[in-house]
mmCIF file of the N, C-alpha and C atoms, coordinates in Angstrom:
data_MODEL
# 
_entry.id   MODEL 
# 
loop_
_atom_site.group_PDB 
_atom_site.id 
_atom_site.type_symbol 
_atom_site.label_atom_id 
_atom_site.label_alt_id 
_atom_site.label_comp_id 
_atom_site.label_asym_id 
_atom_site.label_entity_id 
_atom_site.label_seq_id 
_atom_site.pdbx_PDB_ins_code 
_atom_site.Cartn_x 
_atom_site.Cartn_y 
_atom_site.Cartn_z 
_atom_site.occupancy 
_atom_site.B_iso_or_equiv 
_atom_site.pdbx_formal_charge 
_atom_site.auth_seq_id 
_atom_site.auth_comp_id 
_atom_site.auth_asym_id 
_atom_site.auth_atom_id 
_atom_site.pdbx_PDB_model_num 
ATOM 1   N N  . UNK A 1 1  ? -55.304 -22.413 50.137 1.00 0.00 ? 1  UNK A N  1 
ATOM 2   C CA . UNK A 1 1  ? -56.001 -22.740 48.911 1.00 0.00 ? 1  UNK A CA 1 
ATOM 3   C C  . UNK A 1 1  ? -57.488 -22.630 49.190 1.00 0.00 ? 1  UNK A C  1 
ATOM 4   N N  . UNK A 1 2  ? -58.228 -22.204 48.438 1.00 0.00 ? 2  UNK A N  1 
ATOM 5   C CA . UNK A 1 2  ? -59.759 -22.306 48.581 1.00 0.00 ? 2  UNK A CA 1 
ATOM 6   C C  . UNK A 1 2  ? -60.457 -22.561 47.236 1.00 0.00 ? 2  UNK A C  1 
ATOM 7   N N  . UNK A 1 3  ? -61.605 -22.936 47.362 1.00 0.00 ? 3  UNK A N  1 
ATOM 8   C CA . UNK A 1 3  ? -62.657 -23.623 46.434 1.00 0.00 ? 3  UNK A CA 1 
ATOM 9   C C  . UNK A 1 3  ? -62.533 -22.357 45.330 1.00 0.00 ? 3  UNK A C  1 
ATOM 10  N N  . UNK A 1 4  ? -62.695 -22.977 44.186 1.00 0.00 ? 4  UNK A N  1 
ATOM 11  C CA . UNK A 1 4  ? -63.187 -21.755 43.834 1.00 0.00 ? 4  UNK A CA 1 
ATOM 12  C C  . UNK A 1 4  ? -64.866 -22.304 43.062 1.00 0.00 ? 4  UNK A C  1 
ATOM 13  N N  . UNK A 1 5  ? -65.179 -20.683 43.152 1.00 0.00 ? 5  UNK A N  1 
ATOM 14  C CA . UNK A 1 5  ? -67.297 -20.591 42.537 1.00 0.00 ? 5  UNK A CA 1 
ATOM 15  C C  . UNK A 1 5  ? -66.766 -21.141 41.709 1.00 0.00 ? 5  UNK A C  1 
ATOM 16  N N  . UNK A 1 6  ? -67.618 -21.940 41.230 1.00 0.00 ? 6  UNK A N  1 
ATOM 17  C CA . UNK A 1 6  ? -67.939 -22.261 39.690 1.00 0.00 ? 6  UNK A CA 1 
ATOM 18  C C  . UNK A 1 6  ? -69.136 -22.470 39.061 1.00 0.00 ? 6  UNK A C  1 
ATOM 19  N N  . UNK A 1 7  ? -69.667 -21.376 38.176 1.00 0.00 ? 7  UNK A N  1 
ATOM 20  C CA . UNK A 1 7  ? -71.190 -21.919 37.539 1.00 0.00 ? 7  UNK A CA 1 
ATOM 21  C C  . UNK A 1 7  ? -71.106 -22.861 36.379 1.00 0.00 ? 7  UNK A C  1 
ATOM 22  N N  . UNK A 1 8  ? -71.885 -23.450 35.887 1.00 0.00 ? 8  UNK A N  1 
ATOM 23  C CA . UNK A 1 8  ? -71.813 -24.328 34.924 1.00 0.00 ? 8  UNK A CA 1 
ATOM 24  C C  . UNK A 1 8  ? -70.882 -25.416 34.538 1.00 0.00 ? 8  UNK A C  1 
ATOM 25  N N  . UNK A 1 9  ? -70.079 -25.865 35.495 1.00 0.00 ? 9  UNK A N  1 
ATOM 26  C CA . UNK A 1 9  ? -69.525 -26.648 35.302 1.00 0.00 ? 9  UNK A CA 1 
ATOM 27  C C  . UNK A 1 9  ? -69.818 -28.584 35.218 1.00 0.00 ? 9  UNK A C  1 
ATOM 28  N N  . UNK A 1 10 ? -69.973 -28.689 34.167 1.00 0.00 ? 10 UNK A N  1 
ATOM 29  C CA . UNK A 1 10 ? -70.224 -30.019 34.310 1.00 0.00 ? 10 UNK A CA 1 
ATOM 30  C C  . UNK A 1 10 ? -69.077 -30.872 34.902 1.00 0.00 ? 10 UNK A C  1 
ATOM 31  N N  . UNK A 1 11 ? -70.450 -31.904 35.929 1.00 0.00 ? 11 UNK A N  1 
ATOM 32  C CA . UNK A 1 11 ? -69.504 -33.162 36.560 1.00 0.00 ? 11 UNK A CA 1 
ATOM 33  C C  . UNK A 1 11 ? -68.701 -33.968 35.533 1.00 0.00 ? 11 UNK A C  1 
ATOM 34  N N  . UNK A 1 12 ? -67.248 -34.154 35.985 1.00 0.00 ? 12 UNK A N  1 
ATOM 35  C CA . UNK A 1 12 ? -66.583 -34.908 34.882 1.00 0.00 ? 12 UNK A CA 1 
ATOM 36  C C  . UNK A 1 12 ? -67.343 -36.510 34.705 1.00 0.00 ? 12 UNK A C  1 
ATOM 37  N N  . UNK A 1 13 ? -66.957 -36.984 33.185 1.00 0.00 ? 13 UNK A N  1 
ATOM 38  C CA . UNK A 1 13 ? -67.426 -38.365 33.342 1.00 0.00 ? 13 UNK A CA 1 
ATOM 39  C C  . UNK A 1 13 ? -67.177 -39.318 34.297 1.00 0.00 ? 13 UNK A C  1 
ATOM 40  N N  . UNK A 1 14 ? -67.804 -40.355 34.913 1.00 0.00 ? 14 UNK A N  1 
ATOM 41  C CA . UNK A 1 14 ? -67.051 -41.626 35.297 1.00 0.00 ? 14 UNK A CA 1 
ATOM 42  C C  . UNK A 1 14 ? -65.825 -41.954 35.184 1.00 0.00 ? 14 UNK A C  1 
ATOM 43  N N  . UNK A 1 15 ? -65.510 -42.101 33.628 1.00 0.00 ? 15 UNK A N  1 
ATOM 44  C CA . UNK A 1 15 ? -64.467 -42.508 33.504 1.00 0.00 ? 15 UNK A CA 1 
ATOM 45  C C  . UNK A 1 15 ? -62.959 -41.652 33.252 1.00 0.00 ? 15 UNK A C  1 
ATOM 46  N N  . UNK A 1 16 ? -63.040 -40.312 33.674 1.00 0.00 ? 16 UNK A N  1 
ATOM 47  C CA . UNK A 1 16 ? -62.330 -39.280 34.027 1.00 0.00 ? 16 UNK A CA 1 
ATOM 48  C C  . UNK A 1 16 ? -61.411 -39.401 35.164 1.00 0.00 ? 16 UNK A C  1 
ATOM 49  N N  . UNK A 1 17 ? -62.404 -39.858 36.116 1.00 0.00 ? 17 UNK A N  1 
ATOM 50  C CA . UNK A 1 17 ? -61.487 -39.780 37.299 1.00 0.00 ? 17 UNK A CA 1 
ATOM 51  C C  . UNK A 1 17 ? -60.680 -40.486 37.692 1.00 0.00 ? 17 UNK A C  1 
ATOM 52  N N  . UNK A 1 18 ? -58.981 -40.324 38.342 1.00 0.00 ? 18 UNK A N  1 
ATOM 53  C CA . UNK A 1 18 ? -57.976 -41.249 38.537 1.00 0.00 ? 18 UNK A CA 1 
ATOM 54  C C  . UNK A 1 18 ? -57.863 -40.850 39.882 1.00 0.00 ? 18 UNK A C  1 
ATOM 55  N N  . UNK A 1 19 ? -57.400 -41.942 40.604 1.00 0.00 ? 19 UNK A N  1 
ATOM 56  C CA . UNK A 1 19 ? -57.202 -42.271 41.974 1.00 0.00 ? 19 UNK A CA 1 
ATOM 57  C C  . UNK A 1 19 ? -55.532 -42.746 41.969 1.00 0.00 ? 19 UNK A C  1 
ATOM 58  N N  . UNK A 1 20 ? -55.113 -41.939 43.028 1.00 0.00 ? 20 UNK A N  1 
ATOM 59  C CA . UNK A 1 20 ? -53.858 -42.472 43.027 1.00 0.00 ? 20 UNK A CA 1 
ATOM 60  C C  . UNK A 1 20 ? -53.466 -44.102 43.472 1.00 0.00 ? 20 UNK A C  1 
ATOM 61  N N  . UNK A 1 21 ? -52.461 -44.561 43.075 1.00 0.00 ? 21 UNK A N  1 
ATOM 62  C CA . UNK A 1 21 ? -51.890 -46.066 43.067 1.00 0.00 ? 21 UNK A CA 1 
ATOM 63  C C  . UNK A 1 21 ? -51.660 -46.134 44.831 1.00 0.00 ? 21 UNK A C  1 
ATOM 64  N N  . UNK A 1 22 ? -51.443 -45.035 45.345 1.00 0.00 ? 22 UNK A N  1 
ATOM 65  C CA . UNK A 1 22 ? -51.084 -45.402 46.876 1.00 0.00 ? 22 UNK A CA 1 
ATOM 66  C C  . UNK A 1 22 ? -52.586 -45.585 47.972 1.00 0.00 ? 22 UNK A C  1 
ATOM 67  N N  . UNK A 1 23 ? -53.385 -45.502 46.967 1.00 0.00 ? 23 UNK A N  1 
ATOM 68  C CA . UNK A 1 23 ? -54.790 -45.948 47.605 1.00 0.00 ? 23 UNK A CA 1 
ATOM 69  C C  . UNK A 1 23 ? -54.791 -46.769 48.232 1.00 0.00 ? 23 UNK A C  1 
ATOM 70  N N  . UNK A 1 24 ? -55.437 -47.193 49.634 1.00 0.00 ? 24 UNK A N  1 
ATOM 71  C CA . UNK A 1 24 ? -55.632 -48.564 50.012 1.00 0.00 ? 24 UNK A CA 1 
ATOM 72  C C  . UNK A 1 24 ? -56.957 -49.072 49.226 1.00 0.00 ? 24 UNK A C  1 
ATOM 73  N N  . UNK A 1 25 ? -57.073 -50.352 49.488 1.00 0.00 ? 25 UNK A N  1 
ATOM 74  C CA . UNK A 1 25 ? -58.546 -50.992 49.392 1.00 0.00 ? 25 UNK A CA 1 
ATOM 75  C C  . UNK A 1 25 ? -59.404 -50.487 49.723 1.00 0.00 ? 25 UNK A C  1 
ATOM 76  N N  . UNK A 1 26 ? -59.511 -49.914 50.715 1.00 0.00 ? 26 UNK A N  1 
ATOM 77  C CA . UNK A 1 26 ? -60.980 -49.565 51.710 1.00 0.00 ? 26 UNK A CA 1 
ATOM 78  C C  . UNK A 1 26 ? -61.394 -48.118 50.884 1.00 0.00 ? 26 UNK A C  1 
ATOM 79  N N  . UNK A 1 27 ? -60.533 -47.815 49.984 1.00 0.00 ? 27 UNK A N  1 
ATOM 80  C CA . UNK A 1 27 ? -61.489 -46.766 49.661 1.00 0.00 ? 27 UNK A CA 1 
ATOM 81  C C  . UNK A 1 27 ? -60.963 -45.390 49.846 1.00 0.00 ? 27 UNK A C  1 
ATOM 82  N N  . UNK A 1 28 ? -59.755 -44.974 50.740 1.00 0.00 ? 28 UNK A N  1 
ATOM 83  C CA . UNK A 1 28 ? -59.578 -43.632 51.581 1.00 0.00 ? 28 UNK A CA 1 
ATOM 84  C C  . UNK A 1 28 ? -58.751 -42.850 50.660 1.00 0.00 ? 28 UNK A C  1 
ATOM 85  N N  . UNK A 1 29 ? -59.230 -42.456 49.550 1.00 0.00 ? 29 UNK A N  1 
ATOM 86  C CA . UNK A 1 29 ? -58.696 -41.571 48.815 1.00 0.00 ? 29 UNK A CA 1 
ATOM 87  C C  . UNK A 1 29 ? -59.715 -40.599 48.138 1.00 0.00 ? 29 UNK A C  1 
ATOM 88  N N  . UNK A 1 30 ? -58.510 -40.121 47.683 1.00 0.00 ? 30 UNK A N  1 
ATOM 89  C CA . UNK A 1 30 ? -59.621 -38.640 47.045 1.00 0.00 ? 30 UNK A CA 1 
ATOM 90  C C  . UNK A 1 30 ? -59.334 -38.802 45.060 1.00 0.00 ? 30 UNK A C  1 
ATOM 91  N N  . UNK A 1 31 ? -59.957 -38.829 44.885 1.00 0.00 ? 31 UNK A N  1 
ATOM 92  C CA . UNK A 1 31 ? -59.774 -38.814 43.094 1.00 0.00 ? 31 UNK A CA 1 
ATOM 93  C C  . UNK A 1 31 ? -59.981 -37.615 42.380 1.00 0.00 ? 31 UNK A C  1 
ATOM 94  N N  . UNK A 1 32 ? -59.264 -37.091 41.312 1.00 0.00 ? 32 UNK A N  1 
ATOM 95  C CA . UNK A 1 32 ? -59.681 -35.946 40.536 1.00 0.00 ? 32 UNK A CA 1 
ATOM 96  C C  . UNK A 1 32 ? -59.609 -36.100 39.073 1.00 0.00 ? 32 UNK A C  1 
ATOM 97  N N  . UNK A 1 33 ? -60.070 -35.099 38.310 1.00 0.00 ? 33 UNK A N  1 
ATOM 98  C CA . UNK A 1 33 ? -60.461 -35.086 37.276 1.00 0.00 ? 33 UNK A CA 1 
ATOM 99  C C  . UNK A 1 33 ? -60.516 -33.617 36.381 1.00 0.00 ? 33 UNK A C  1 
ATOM 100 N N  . UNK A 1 34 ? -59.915 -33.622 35.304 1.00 0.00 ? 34 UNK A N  1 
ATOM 101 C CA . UNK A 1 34 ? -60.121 -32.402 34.486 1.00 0.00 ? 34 UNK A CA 1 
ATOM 102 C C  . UNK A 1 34 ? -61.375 -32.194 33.918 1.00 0.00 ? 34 UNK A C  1 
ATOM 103 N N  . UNK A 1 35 ? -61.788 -30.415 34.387 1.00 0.00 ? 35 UNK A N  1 
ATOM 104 C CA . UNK A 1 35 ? -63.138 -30.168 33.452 1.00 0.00 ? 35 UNK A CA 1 
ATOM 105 C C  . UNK A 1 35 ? -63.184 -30.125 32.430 1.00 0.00 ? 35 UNK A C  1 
ATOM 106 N N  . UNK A 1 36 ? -64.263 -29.840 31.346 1.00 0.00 ? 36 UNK A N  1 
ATOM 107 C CA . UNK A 1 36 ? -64.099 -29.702 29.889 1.00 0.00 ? 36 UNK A CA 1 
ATOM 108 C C  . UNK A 1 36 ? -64.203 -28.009 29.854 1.00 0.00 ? 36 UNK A C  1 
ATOM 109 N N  . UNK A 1 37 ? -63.714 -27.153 31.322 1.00 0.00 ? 37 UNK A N  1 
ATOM 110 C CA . UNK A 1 37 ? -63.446 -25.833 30.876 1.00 0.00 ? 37 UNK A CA 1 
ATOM 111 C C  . UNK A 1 37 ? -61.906 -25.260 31.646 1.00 0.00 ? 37 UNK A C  1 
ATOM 112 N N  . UNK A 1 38 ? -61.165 -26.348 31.834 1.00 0.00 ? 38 UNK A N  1 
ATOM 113 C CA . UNK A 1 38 ? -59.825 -26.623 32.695 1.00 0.00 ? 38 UNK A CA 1 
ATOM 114 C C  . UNK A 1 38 ? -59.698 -26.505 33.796 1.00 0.00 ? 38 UNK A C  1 
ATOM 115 N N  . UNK A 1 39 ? -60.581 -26.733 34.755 1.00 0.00 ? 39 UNK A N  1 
ATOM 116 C CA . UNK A 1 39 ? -60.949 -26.628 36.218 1.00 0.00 ? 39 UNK A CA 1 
ATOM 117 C C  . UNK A 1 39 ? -60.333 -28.206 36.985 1.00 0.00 ? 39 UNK A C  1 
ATOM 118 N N  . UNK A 1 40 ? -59.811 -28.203 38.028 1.00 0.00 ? 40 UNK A N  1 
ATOM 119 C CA . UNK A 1 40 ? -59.730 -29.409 38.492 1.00 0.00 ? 40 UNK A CA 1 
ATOM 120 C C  . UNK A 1 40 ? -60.676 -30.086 39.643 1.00 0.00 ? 40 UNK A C  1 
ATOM 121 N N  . UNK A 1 41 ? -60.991 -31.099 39.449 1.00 0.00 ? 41 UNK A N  1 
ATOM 122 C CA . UNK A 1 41 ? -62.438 -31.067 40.351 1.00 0.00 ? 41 UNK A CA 1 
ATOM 123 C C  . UNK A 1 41 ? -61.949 -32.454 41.134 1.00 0.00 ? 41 UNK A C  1 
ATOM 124 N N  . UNK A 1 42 ? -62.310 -32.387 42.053 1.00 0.00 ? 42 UNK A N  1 
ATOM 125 C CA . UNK A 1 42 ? -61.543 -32.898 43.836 1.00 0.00 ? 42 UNK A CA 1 
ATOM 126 C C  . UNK A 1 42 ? -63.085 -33.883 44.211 1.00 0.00 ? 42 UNK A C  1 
ATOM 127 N N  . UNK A 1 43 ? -62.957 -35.479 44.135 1.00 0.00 ? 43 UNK A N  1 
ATOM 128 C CA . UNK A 1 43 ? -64.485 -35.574 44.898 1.00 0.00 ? 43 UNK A CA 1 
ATOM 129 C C  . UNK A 1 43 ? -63.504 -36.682 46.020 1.00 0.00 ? 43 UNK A C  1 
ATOM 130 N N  . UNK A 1 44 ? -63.983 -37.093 47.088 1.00 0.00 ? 44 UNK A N  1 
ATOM 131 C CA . UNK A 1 44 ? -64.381 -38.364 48.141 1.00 0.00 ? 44 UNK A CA 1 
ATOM 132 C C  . UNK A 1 44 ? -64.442 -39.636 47.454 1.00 0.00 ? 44 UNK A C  1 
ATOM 133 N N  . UNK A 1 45 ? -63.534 -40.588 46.908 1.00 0.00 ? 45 UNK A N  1 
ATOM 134 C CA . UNK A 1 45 ? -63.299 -41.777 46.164 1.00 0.00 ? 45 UNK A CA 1 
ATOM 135 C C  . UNK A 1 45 ? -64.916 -42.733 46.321 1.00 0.00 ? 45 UNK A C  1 
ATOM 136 N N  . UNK A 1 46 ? -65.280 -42.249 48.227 1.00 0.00 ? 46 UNK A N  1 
ATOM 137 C CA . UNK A 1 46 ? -65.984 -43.598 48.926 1.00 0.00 ? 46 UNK A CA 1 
ATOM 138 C C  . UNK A 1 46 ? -67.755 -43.116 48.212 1.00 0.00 ? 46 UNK A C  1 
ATOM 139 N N  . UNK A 1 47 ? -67.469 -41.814 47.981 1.00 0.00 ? 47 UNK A N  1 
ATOM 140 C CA . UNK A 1 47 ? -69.040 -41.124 47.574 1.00 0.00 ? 47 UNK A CA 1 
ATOM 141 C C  . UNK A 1 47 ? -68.843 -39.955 46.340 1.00 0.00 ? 47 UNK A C  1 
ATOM 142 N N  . UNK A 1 48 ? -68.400 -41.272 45.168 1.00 0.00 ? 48 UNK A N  1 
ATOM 143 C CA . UNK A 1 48 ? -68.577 -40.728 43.895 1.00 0.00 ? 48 UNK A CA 1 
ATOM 144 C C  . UNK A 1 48 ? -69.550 -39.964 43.432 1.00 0.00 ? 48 UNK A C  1 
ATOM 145 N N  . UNK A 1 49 ? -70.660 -39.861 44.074 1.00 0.00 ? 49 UNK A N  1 
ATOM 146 C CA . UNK A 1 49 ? -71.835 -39.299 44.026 1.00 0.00 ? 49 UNK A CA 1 
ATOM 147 C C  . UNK A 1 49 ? -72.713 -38.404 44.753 1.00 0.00 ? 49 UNK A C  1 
ATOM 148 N N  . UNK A 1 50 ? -71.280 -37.789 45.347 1.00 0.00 ? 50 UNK A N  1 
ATOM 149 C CA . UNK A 1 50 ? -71.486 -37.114 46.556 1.00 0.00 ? 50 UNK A CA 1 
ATOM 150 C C  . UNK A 1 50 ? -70.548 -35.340 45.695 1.00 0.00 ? 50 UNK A C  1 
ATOM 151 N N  . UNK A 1 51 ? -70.434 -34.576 47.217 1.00 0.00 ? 51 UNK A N  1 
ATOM 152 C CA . UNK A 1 51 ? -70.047 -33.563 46.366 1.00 0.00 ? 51 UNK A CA 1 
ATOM 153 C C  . UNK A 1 51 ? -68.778 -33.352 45.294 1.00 0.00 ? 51 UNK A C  1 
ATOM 154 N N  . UNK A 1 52 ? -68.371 -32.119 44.786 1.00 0.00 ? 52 UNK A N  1 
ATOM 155 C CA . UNK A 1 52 ? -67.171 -32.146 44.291 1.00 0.00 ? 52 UNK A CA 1 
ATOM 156 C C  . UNK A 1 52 ? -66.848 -30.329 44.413 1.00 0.00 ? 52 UNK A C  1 
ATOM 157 N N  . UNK A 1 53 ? -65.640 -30.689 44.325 1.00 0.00 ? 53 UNK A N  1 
ATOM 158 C CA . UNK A 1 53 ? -65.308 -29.205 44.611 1.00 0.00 ? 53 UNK A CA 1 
ATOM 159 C C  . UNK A 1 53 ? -63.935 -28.882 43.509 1.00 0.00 ? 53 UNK A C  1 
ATOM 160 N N  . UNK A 1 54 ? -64.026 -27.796 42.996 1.00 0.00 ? 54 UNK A N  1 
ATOM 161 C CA . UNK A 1 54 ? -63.553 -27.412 41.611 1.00 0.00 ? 54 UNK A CA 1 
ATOM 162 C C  . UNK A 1 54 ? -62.593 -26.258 42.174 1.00 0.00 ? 54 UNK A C  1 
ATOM 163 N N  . UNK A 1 55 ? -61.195 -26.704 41.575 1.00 0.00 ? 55 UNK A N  1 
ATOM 164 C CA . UNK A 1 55 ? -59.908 -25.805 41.485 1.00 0.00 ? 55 UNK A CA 1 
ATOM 165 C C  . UNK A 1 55 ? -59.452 -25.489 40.572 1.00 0.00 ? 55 UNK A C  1 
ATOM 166 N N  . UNK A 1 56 ? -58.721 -24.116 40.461 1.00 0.00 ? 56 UNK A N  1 
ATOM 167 C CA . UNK A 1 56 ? -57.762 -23.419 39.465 1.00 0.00 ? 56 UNK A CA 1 
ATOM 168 C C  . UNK A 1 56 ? -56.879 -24.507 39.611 1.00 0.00 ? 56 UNK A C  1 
ATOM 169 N N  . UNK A 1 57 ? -56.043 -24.457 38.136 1.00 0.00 ? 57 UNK A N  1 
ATOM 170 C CA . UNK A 1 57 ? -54.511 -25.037 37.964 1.00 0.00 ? 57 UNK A CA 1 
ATOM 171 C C  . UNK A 1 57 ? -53.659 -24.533 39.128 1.00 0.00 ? 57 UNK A C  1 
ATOM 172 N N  . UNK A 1 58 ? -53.593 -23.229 39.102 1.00 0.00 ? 58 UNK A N  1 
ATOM 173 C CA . UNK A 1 58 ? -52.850 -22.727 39.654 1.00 0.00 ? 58 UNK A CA 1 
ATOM 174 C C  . UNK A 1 58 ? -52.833 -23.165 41.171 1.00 0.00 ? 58 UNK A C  1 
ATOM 175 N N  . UNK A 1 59 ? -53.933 -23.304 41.778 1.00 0.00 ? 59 UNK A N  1 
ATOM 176 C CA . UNK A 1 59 ? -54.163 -23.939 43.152 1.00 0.00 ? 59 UNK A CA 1 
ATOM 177 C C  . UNK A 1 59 ? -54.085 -25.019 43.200 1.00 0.00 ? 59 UNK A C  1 
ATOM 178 N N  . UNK A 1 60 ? -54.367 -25.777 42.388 1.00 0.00 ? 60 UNK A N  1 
ATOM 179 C CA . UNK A 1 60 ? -53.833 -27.487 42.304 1.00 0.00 ? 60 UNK A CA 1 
ATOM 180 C C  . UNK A 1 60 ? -52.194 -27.608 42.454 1.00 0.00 ? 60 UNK A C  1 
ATOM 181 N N  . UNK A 1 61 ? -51.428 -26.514 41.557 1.00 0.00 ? 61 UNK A N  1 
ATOM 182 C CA . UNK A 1 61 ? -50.221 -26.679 41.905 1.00 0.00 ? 61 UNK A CA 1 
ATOM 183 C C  . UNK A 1 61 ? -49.380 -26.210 42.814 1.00 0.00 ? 61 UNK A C  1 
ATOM 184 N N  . UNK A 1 62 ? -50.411 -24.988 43.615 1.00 0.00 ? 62 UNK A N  1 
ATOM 185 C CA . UNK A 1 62 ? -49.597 -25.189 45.061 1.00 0.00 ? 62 UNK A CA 1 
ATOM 186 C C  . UNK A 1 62 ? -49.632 -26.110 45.712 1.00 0.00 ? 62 UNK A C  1 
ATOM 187 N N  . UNK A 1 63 ? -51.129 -26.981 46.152 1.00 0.00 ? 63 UNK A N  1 
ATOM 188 C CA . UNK A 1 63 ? -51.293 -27.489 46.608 1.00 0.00 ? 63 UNK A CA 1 
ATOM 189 C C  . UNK A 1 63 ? -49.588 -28.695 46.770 1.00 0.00 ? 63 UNK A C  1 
ATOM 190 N N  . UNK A 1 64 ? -49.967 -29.060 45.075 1.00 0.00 ? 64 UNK A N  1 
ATOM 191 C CA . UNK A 1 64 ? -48.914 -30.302 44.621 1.00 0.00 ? 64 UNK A CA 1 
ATOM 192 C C  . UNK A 1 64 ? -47.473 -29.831 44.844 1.00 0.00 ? 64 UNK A C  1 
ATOM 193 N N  . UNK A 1 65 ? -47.196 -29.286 44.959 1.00 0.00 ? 65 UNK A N  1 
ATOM 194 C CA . UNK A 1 65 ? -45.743 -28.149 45.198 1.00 0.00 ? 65 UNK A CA 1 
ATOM 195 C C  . UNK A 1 65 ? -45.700 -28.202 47.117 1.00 0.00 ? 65 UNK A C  1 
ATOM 196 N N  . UNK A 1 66 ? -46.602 -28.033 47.788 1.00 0.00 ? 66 UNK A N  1 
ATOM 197 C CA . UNK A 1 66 ? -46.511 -27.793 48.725 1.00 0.00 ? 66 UNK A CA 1 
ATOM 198 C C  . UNK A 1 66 ? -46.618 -29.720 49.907 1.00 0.00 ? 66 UNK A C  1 
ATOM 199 N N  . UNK A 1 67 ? -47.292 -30.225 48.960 1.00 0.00 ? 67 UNK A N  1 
ATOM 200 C CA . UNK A 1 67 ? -47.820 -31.842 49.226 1.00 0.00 ? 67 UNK A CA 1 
ATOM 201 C C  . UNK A 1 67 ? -45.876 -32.557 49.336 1.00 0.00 ? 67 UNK A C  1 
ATOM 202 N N  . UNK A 1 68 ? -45.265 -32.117 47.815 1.00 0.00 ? 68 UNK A N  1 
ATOM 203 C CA . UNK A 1 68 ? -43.726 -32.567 47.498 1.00 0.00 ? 68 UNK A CA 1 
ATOM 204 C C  . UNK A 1 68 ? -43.178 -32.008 48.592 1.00 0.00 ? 68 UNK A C  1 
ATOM 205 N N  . UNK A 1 69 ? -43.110 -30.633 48.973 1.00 0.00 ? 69 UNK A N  1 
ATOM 206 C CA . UNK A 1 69 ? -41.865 -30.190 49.712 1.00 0.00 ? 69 UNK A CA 1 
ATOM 207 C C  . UNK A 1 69 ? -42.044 -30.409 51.317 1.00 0.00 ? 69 UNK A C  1 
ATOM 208 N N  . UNK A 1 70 ? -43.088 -31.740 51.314 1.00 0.00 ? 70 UNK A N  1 
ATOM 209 C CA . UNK A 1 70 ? -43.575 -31.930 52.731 1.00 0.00 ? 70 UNK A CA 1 
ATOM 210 C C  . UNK A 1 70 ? -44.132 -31.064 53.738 1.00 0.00 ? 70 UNK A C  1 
ATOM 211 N N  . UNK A 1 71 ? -44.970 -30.483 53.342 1.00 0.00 ? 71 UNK A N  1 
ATOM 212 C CA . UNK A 1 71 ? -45.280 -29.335 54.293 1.00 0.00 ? 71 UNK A CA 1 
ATOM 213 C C  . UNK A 1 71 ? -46.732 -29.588 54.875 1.00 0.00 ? 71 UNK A C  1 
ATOM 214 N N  . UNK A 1 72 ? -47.517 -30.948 54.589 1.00 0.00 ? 72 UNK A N  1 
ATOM 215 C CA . UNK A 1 72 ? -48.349 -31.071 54.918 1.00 0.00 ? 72 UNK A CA 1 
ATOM 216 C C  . UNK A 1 72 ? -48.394 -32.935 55.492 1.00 0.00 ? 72 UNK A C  1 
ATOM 217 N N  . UNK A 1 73 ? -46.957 -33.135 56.060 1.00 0.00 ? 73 UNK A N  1 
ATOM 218 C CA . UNK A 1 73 ? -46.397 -34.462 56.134 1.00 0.00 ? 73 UNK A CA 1 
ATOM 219 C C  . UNK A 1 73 ? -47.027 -34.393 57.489 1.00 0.00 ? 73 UNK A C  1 
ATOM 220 N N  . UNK A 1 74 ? -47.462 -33.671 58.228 1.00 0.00 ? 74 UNK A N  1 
ATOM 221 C CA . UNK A 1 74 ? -48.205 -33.493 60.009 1.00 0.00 ? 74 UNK A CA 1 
ATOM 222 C C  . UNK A 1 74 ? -49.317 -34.057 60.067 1.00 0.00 ? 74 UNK A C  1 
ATOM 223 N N  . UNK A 1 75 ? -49.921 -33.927 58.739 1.00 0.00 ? 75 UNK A N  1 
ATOM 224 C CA . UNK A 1 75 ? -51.003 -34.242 58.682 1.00 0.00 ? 75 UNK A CA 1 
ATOM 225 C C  . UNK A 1 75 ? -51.706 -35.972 59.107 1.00 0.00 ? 75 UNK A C  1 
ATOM 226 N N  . UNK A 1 76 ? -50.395 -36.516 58.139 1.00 0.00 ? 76 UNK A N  1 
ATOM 227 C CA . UNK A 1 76 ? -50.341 -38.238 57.968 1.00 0.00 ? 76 UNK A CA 1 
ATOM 228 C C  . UNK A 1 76 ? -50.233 -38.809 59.371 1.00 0.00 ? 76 UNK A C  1 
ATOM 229 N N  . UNK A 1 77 ? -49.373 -38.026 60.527 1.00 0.00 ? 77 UNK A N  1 
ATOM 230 C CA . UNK A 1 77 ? -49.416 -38.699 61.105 1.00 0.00 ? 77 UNK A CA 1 
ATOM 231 C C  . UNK A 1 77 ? -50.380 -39.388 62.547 1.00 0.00 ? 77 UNK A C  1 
# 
């Protein structure tokens, strides 16, 4: 999967972004958010205000396809 360019894309609102429920406290998740031009945009939960990096659907759902069929379960441990 890779980033893709994106010009003009505005940062989603504040209140856009969802964090998954398996979050701990401390923060160690990643949150995303839909653009207002259908881009999915990926930031660092701990530095909302830090970068963000913007994906096709289509790469979001390998990703999510590939996350389910455990193929990146090496990672966790």
């Amino acid at each position: 999967m890779s980033a893709t360019s994106v010009r003009a894309t505005e940062r989603p609102a504040d209140d856009a972004w969802k964090k998954s429920t398996f979050s701990n406290p401390s923060g160690n998740c990643v949150e995303v958010a839909e653009t207002s031009n259908g881009l999915v945009a990926v930031r660092n939960s701990r530095q909302p205000d830090g970068a963000v990096i913007y994906y096709t659907r289509p790469e979001i759902d390998a990703f999510v396809r590939g996350a389910k069929a455990g193929e990146f379960d090496y990672l966790t441990a």
